[in-house]
N, C-alpha and C positions, 0 to 999 in steps of 0.2 A: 343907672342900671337897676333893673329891678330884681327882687331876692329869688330866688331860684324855687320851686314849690320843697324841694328836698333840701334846701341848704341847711334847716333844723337839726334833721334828721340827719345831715350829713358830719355835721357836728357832734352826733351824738355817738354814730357808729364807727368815727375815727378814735374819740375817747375808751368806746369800748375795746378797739383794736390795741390800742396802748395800753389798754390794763392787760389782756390776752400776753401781748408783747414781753410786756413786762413778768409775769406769772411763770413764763413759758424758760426768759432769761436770767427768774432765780432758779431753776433747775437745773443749769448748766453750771452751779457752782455749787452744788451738792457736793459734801466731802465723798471722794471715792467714784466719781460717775465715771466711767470710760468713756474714750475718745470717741467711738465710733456712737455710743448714747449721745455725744456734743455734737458732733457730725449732723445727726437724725435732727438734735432738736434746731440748728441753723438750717436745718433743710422743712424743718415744720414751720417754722416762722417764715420763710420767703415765702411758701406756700399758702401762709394763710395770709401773707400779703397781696402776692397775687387771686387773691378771689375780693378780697374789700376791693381788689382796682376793678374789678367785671362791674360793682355796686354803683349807680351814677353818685357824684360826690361833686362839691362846689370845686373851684378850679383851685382856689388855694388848698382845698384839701387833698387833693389830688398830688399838686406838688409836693405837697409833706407826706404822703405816702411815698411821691419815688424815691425821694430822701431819706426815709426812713428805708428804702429798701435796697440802697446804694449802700447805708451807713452799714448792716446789716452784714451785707456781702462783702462790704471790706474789712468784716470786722471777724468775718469766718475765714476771707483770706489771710490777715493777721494770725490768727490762731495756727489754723493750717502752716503756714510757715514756721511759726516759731516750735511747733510740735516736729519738722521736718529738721528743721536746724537742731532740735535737743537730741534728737536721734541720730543724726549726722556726727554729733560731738560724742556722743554715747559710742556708738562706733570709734569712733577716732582711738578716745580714752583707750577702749578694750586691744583696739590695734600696737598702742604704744605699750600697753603694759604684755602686750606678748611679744615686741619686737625688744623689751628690756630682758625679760625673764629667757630670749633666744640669746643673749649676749651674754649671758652666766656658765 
């Protein structure tokens, strides 16, 4: 099989994507950032995922993009949940310590 005119290139601007990626994924752990700043930046990184996929790319690279944009999405779902589950327990706590203080 012979090499693609862009497969250089293709290699170059997946690198680039992974540094962007990466740049983008120390900002999410900024001491103090809100939830909904974390929210935006896993919604700015799918999105800058989906336009490198618009870019023709070799086919292995290709696949390590959807990868990258699978890992991504479950990893905002991850978050997402465990931020619904601390809140759900925050709740809870604040319900028990009034249904104790109703019992005095």
């Amino acid at each position: 099989m012979s090499e693609l005119p862009y497969s250089e290139s293709s290699g170059a601007l997946i690198d680039q994507l992974l540094y962007l990626d990466r740049e983008m994924t120390a900002k999410m752990y900024v001491a103090g950032k809100k939830i909904n700043d974390i929210y935006q930046i896993y919604n700015d990184r799918l999105s800058l995922l989906e336009k490198f996929s618009l870019i023709p790319l070799t086919e292995q690279d290709k696949l390590l993009l959807e990868d990258k944009k699978e890992d991504i999405y479950l990893e905002f779902k991850l978050f997402k949940l465990k931020k619904d589950v601390e809140k759900q327990l925050s709740d809870f706590l604040i319900y028990l310590e009034d249904t104790r203080y109703d019992r005095i």
